[in-house]
N, C-alpha and C positions, 0 to 999 in steps of 0.2 A: 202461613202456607204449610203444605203437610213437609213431614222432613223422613230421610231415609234413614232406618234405626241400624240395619242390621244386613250384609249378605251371606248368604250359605249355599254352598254348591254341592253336588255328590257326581259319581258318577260309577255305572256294572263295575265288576272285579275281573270283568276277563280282557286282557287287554293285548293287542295287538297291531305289529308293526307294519308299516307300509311295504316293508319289503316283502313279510306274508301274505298282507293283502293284494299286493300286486301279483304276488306267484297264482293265487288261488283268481285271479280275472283273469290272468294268462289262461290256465286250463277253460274257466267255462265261454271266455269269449272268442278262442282262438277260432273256433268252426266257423264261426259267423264274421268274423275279419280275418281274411289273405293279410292285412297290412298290421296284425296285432303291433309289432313290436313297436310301430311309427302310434297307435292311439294310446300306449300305455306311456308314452311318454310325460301323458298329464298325469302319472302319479310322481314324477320327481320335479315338474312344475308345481305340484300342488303345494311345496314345502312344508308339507305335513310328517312328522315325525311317526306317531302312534296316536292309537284313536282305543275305545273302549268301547262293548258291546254287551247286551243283555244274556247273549249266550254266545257258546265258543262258536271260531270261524268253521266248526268242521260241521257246526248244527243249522248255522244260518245262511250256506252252501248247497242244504239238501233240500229236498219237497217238502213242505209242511204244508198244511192246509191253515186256510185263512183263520177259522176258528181255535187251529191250535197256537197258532201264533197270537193271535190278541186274549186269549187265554194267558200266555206266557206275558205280554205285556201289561196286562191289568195288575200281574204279580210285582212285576218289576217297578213298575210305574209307583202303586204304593208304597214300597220298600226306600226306592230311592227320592221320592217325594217328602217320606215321615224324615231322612238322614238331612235333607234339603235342610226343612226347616224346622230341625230339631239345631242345627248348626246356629241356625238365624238368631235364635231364642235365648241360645247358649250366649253367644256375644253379646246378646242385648242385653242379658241377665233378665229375661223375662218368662212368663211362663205361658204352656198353652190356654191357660183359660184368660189369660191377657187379648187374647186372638178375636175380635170382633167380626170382621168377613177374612172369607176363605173364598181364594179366588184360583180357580185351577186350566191351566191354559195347554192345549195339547192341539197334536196332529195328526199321531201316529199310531191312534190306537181307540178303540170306541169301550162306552161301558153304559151300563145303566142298571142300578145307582151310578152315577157316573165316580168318577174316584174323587172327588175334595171327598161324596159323604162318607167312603171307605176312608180316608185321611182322618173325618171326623169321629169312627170308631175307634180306631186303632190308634189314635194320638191321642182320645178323652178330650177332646174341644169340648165345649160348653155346648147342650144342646140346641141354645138357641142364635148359635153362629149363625149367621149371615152367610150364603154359599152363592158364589155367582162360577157357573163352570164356563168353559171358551173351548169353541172347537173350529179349528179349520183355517187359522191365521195364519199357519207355516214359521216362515225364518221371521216375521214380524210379532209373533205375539206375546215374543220377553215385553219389546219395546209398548206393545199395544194394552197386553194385560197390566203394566206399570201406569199405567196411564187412569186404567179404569180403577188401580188400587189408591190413587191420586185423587179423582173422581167423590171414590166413597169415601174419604177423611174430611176430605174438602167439606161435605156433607155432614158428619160425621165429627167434630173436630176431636172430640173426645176419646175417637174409635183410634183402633190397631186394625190395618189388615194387612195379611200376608200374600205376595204372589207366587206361585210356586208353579214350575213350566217343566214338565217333562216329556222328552221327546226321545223316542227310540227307532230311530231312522234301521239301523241295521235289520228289525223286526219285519220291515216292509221289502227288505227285497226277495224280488223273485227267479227265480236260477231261468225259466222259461224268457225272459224278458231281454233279446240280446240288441237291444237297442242302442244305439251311443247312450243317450240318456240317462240308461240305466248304468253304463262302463262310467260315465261322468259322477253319479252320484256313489258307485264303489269305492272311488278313490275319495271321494269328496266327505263324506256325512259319518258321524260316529254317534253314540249315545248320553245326555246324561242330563241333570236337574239342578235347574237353580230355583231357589227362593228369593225373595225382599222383603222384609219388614219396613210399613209404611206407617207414621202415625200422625197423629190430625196436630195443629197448631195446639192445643189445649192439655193432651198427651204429653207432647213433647215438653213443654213448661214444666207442668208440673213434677217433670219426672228428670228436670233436668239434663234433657235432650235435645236443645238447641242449637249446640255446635257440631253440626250433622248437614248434608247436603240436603238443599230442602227445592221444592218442586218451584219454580216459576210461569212456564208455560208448557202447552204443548200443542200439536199439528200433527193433522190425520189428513193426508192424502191418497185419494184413488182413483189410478188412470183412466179414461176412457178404451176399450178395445184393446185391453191386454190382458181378459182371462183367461187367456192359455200360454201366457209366460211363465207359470210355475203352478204348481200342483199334485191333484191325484186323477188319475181313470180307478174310478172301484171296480174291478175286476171278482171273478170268481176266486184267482187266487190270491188275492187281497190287494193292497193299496201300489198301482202302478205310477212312477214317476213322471210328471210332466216336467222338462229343466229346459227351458230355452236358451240358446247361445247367444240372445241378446241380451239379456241382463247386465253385463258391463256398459252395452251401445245405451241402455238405458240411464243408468248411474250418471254417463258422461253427459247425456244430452239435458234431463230434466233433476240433476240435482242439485246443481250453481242456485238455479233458479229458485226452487225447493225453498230452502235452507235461506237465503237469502232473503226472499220474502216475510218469510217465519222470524228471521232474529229481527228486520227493519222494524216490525209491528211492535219488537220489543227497545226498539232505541238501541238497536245493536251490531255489529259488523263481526263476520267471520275474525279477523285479526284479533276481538276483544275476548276470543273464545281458549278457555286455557285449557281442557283437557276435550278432547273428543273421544267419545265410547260408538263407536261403529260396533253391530255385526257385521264377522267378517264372513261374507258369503263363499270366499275363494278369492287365491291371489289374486287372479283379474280383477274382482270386486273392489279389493281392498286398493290396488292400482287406479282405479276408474275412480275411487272416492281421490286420491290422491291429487287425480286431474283436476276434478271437476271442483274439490274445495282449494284447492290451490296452497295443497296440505304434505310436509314430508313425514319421513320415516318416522321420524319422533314421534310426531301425533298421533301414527296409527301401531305403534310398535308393541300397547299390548294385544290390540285385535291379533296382529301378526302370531305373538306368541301364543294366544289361545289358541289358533288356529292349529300351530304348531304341534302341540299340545294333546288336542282333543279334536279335533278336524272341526269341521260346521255339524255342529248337533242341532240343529233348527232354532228353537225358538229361546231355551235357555242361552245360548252363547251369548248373546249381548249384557247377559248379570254375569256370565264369567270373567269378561270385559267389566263391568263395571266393579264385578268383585277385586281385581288385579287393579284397577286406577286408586280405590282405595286405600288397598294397603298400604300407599303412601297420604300421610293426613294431606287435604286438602288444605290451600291458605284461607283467610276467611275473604266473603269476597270472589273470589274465583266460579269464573263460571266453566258449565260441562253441558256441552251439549250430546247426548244421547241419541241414536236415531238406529233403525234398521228398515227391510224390506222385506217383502212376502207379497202370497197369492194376490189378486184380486187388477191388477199388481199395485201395491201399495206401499207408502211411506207413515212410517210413525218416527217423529219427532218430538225430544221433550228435553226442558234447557232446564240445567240446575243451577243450582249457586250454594257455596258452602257457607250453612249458618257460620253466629257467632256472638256471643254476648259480650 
């Protein structure tokens, strides 16, 4: 089975605190809410400490046009994409031309060439990498892009590939936009990149990489009649917010079921589950998992702390999560179930277990 080598995270240098970001929603949402001070109260619900952005709060505030905005994140995006999984490489003590697919997962931002093949200049990958780019998966595509770097080793057993998910939410917002929606994902969304080094059963042998969490299964779910529970309106002024308020009502109702399904297939029971790596979508979220897996604090406590940390950056926070359950070794044996959500509305689940020789 393929096994995880390596994680690495990055994330902008400007970084800012909630209590700034809540002054700066005060000013532009006051016009548009009589009742500001009762809706800002989901910034100290959100128990979000500070979050980190592509550019300062006084620049991502003003008018920019969409063009010069995804300009600034093609820059960023690469920058903090090469830090990602330069970190990955480092720990693994491997090198870029180790790198077989490149697999590059995004939401917030468009290109073409799209960035893995800017990753592939500027990092010197082997020309004849393997590039699979992913666009449009949202808070699911840590979970979903992992899946398909699982996919290609499986295939592959010989191969290395790396996922790398950068997501620059702060880039998309727009000052004209005074929706709740938009107040929700102000307090909610930060920026920044995770990577994963995956590598195939044959790799990992021979290199000595066996006592690493290695893939078991996984489960891709997607609702009927919930495309407009999360998303984008492409807009002239760039990428406008879809965030529905039912996203907890969802968690609670179809994820027991979810999850339960998914481990039965494997001869396996929530109780047998030793670590869980949620995205943490937001306290509600992280509360609603709580319910509905019949799960305490403990279980979810480092989602909590990413959250804390760096708010919901979309699609990397679940390798930030998964990055933080590592840094304590896993037992051998031990399983981890993995999972997030995103547009479409969907689930991506994937259940590990930590090798061992």
């Amino acid at each position: 089975m393929p096994h995880i080598i390596s994680v690495g995270t990055a994330v902008p240098i400007h970084e800012v605190s909630m209590e700034a970001s809540m002054a700066v929603s005060r000013s532009l949402f006051a016009d548009a809410f009589p009742d500001i001070d009762r809706l800002l109260s989901v910034f100290a619900h959100s128990n979000i400490r500070k979050r980190h952005f592509a550019a300062p709060l006084e620049w991502l505030t003003e008018d920019h046009p969409f063009a010069e905005k995804n300009k600034l994140f093609i820059d960023v995006a690469c920058s903090l994409g090469m830090d990602a999984i330069n970190r990955c490489l480092s720990r693994a003590s491997l090198s870029v031309h180790d790198i077989d697919c490149l697999i590059f997962n995004t939401s917030t931002g468009l290109s073409t060439p799209s960035i893995d093949a800017r990753l592939v200049n500027r990092l010197g990958l082997r020309q004849d990498v393997t590039r699979i780019p992913i666009w449009g998966l949202g808070c699911a595509g840590g979970a979903t892009g992992l899946s398909r770097a699982f996919d290609y080793v499986r295939a592959y057993p010989d191969a290395v590939a790396v996922l790398v998910c950068v997501e620059l939410c702060g880039l998309t917002f727009i000052k004209q936009d005074v929706s709740k929606s938009n107040l929700i994902a102000t307090s909610l969304f930060g920026d920044g990149a995770g990577a994963v080094l995956v590598a195939g059963d044959a790799f990992a042998a021979k290199h000595g990489l066996q006592d690493t969490p290695r893939f078991l299964s996984r489960k891709t779910c997607t609702w009927y009649d919930s495309l407009d529970v999360m998303g984008w309106d492409v807009t002239d002024a760039g990428l406008k917010v879809i965030f529905s308020q039912d996203i907890p009502t969802l968690v609670k109702k179809r994820m027991r079921s979810n999850v339960d399904d998914f481990l039965s297939e494997q001869q396996l029971t929530r109780a047998q589950i030793n670590h869980f790596i949620l995205h943490p979508g937001g306290p509600k979220v992280i509360n609603a998992y709580q319910q509905a897996l019949e799960i305490g604090h403990e279980q979810t406590q480092h989602a909590e702390e990413i959250l804390a940390e760096y708010g919901n950056m979309s699609s990397p926070t679940v390798l930030f999560v998964l990055e933080k359950s590592l840094q304590t070794p896993w037992r051998k044996r031990e399983i981890g179930l993995l999972g997030a959500l995103g547009p479409g509305f969907s689930s991506e689940l994937i259940l590990l277990e930590q090798g061992g020789t």
